[in-house]
C-alpha positions as CSV (number, residue, x, y, z in Angstrom):
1,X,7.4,20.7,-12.3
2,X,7.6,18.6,-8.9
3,X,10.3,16.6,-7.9
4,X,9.4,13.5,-8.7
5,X,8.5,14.6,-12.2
6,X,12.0,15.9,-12.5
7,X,13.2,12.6,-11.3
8,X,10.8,10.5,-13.9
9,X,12.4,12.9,-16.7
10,X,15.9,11.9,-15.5
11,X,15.4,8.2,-15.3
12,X,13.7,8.5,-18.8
13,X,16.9,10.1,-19.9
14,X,18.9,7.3,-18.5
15,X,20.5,8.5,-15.3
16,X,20.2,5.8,-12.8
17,X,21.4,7.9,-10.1
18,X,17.8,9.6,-10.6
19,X,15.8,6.1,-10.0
20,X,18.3,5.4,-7.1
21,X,16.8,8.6,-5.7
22,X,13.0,7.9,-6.8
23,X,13.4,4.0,-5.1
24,X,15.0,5.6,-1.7
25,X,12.5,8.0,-1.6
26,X,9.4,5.3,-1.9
27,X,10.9,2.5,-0.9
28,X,9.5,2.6,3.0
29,X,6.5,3.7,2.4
30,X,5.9,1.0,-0.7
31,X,7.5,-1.5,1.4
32,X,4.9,-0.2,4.7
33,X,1.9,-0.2,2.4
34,X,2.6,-4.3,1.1
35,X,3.3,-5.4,4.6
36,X,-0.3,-4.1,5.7
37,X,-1.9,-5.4,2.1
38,X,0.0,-9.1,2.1
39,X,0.6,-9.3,6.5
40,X,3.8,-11.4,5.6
41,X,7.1,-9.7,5.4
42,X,8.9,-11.7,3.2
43,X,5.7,-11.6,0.7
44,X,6.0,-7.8,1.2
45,X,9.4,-7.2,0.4
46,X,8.7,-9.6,-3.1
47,X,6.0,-7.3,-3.5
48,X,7.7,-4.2,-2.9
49,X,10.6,-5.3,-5.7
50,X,8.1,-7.0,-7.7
51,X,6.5,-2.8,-7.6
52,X,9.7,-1.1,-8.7
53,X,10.1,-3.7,-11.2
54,X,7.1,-2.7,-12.7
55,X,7.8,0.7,-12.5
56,X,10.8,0.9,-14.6
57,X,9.1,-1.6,-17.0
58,X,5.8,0.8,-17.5
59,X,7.4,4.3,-16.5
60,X,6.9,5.0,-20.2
61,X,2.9,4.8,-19.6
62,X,3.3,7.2,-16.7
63,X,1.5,10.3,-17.7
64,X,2.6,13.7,-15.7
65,X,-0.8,14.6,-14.8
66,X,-1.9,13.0,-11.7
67,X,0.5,12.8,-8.9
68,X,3.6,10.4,-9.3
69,X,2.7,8.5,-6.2
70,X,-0.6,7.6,-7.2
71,X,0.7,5.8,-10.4
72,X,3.2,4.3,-7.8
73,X,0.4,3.2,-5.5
74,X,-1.7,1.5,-8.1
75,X,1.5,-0.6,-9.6
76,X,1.8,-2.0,-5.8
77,X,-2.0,-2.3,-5.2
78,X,-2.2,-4.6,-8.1
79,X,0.9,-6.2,-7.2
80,X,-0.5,-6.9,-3.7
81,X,-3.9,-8.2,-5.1
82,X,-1.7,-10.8,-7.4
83,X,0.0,-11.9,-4.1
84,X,-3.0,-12.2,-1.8
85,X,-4.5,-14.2,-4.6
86,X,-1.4,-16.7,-4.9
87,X,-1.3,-17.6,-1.9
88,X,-2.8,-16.6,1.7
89,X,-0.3,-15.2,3.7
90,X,0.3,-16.3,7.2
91,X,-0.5,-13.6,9.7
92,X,2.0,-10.7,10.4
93,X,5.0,-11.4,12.8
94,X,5.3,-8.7,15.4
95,X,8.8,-9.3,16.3
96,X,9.7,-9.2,12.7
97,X,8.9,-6.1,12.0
98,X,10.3,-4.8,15.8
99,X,13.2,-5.8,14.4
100,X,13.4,-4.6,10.8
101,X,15.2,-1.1,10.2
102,X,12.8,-1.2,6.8
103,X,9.5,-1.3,8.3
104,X,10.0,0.6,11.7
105,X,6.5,2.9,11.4
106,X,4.7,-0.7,11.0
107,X,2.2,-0.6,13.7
108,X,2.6,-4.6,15.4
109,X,-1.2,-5.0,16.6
110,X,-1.6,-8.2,14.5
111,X,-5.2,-8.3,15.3
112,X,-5.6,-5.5,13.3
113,X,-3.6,-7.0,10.6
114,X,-5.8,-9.6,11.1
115,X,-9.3,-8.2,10.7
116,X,-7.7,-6.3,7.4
117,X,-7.6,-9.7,6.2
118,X,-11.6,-9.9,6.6
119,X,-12.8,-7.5,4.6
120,X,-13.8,-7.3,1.3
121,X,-10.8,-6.7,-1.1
122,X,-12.1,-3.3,-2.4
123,X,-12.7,-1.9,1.5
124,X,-9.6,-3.5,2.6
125,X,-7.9,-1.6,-0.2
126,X,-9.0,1.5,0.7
127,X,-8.2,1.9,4.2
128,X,-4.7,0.3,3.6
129,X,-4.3,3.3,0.7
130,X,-5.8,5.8,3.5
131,X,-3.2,4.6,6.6
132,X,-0.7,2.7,5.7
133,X,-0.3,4.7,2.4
134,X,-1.4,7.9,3.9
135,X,-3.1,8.8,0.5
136,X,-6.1,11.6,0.4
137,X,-9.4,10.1,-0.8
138,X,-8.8,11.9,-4.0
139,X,-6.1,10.0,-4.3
140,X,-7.2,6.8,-3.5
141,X,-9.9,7.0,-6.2
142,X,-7.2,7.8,-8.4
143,X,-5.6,4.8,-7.5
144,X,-8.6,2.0,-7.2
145,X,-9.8,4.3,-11.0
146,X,-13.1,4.9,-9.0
147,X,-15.4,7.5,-7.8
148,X,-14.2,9.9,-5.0
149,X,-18.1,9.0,-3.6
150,X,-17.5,5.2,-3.6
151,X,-13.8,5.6,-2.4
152,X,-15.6,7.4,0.8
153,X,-18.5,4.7,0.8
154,X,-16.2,2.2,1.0
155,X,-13.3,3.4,3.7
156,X,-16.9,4.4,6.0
157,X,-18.0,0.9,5.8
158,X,-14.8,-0.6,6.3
159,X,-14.0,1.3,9.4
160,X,-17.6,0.9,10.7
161,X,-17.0,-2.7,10.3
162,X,-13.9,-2.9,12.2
163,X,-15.2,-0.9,15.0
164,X,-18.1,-3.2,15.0
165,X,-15.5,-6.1,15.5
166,X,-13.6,-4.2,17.9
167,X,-16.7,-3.5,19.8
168,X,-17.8,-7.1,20.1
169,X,-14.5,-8.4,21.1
170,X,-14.5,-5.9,24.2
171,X,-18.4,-6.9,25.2
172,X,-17.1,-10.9,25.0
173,X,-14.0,-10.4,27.2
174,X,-16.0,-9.2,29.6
């Protein structure tokens, strides 16, 4: 048993000290992977409670045959997708996250941030999963509950796409 199935079988047997644990251990990268999904940081730490709220709420659906992170990963994926559709965040605020202990891995290119913003949900999902939630494909399809093929379809296109936009910016500064 791995640790964080040790951890889920503690908090299950009520010791809080175990989900202390479980949230420190998550909580950055969780926290990492709404900032690049929502590009607002107050919207991303909502989101990131709003995900360990969740968590506790459904840990008794947790099943201890996939990897715990994944189940973690789709509870803030779906979180993320509710608060993209509420509202549309303005975009990310570089000295913000400079400046936050919390989210100190954050890259601050905003104009990547930015273009994440322009892609289709599904591709945009899968190469914030693959980067900012440093998740293997396998995982990833575990998370979106799709093919491995189409999880690889769709992070190819997406990074094809923003290369293309890259590559056009450079030729029209020019």
């Amino acid at each position: 048993m791995n640790r964080d199935d040790a951890l889920v079988r503690r908090i299950r047997a009520g010791d809080s000290a175990a989900l202390d644990e479980l949230i420190a251990c998550y909580y950055p990268r969780i926290l990492r992977f709404c900032y690049w999904h929502v590009a607002n940081r107050n919207d991303a730490e909502d989101a990131t409670q709003d995900t360990f709220l969740k968590l506790i709420l459904h840990l008794d659906s947790y099943e201890q045959r996939g990897k715990f992170s994944s189940f973690l990963y789709k509870i803030a994926s779906n979180v993320c997708v509710d608060y993209f559709r509420r509202s549309r965040p303005e975009p990310a605020n570089p000295e913000a996250a400079r400046n936050s202990p919390d989210i100190d891995k954050i890259e601050s290119n905003d104009s990547f941030a930015w273009r994440l913003r322009n892609l289709p949900e599904e591709q945009k999902s899968v190469v914030i999963l693959r980067f900012a939630g440093e998740l293997k494909i396998r995982e990833i399809a575990e998370v979106m509950d799709i093919p491995i093929r189409t999880a690889q379809s769709r992070l190819r296109a997406a990074l094809r796409r923003l290369k293309l936009e890259y590559l056009n910016e450079d030729r029209s500064e020019k």
